[in-house]
C-alpha positions as CSV (number, residue, x, y, z in Angstrom):
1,X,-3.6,-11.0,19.1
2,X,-3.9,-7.9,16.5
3,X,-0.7,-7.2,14.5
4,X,-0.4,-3.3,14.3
5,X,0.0,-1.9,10.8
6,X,3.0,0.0,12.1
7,X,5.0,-3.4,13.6
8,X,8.3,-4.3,11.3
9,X,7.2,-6.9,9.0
10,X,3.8,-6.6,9.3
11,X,1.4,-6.4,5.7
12,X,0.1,-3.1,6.6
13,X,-1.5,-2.6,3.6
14,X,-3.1,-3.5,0.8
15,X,-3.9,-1.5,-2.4
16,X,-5.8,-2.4,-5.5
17,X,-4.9,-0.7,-8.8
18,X,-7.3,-1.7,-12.0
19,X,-8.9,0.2,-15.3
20,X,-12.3,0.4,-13.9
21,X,-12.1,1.4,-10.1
22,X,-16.3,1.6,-9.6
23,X,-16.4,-1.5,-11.0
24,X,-13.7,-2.7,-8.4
25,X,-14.8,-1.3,-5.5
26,X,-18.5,-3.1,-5.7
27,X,-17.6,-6.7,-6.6
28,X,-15.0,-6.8,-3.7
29,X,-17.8,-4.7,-1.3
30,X,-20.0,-7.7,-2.4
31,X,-17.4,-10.4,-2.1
32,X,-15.2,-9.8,0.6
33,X,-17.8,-7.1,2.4
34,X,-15.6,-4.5,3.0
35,X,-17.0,-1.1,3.4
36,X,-15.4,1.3,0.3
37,X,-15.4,4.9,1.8
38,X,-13.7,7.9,0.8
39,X,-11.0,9.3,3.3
40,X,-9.7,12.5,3.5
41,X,-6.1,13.3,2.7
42,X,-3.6,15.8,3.5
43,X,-3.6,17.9,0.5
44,X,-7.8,17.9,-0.1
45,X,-8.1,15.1,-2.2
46,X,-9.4,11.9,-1.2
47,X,-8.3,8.0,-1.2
48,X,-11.3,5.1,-1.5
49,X,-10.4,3.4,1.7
50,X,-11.3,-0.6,2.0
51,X,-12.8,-1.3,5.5
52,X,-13.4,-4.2,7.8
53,X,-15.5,-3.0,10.8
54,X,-14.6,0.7,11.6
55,X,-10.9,-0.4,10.4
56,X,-9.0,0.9,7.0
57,X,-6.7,-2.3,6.0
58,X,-6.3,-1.0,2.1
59,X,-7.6,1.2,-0.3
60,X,-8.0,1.9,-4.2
61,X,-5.6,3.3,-6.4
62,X,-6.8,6.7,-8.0
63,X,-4.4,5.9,-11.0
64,X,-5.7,3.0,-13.4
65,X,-3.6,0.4,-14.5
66,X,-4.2,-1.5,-17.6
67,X,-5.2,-4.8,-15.5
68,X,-6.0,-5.3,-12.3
69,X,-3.5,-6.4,-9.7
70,X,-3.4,-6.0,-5.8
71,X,-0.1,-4.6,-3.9
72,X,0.9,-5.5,-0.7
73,X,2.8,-2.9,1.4
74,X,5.0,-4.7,3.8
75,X,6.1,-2.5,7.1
76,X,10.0,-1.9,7.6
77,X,11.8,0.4,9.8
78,X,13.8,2.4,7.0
79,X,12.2,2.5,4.0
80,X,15.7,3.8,2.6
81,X,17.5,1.7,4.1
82,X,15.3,-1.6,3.2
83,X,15.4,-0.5,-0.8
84,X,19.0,-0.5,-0.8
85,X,19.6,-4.1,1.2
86,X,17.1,-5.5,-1.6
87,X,18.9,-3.7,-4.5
88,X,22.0,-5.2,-3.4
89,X,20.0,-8.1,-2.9
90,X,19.1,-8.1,-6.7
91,X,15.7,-6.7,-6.8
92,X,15.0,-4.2,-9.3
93,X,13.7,-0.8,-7.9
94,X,10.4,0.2,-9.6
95,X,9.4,3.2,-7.3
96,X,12.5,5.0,-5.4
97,X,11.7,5.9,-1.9
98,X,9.1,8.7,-1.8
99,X,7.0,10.7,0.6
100,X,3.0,10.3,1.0
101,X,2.2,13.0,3.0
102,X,0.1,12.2,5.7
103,X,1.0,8.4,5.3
104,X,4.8,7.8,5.2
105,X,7.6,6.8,2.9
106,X,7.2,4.5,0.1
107,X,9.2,2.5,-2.0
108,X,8.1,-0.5,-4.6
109,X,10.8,-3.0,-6.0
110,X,10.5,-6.2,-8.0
111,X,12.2,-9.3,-6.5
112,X,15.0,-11.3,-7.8
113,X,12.1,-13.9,-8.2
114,X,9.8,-11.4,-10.3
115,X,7.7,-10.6,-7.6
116,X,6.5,-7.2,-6.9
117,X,5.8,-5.9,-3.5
118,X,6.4,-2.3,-1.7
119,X,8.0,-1.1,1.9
120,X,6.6,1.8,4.0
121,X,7.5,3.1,7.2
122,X,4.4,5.1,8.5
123,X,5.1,8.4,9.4
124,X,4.1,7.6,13.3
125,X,7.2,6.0,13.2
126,X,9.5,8.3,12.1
127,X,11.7,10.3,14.5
């Protein structure tokens, strides 16, 4: 059985973020043999979309980051809600909850551990 993107708990998403994006985009189309295509957003631009089958399960970054590193956006309910439980919790906020148009809310936060991961709650599941 399939786990939606949108279900609670669910890794939804993943998103790579590295200084050389082309570079990115073909060893992990050769490794992993994703398809890399551009998708349209919202506001005209466009987001390189990772692809197994006919099925988006990440994407690209458009910002560069000095080394490569992978997020993992992790599906909650509330994305509000969820920052604050992990802030009194002890994690540090790193990106306050924010709209994506076209996507949904976002927020990243480092745990108490040192590990960094992000919420989301899609906009399909917003009232």
């Amino acid at each position: 059985m399939a786990v939606e993107m949108t279900t609670p708990g669910a890794a939804g998403w993943i998103e790579f973020s590295g200084p050389n994006a082309a570079e990115a985009k073909k060893f992990y189309a050769d490794v992993m043999g994703w398809t890399i295509n551009d998708m349209p957003m919202e506001d005209g631009s466009s987001y390189t979309g990772l692809l197994v089958g006919d099925e988006a399960i990440g994407g690209v970054s458009p910002m560069p980051a000095d080394a490569g590193s992978w997020t993992i956006y992790v599906t909650v309910p509330d994305v509000d809600s969820a920052t604050e439980k992990a802030r009194k919790a002890g994690a540090t906020i790193t990106a306050a909850p924010f709209d994506a148009p076209g996507v949904g809310r976002i927020s990243k936060i480092i745990d108490p551990q040192g590990a960094s991961i992000a919420m989301i709650t899609y906009e399909s599941m917003q009232a």
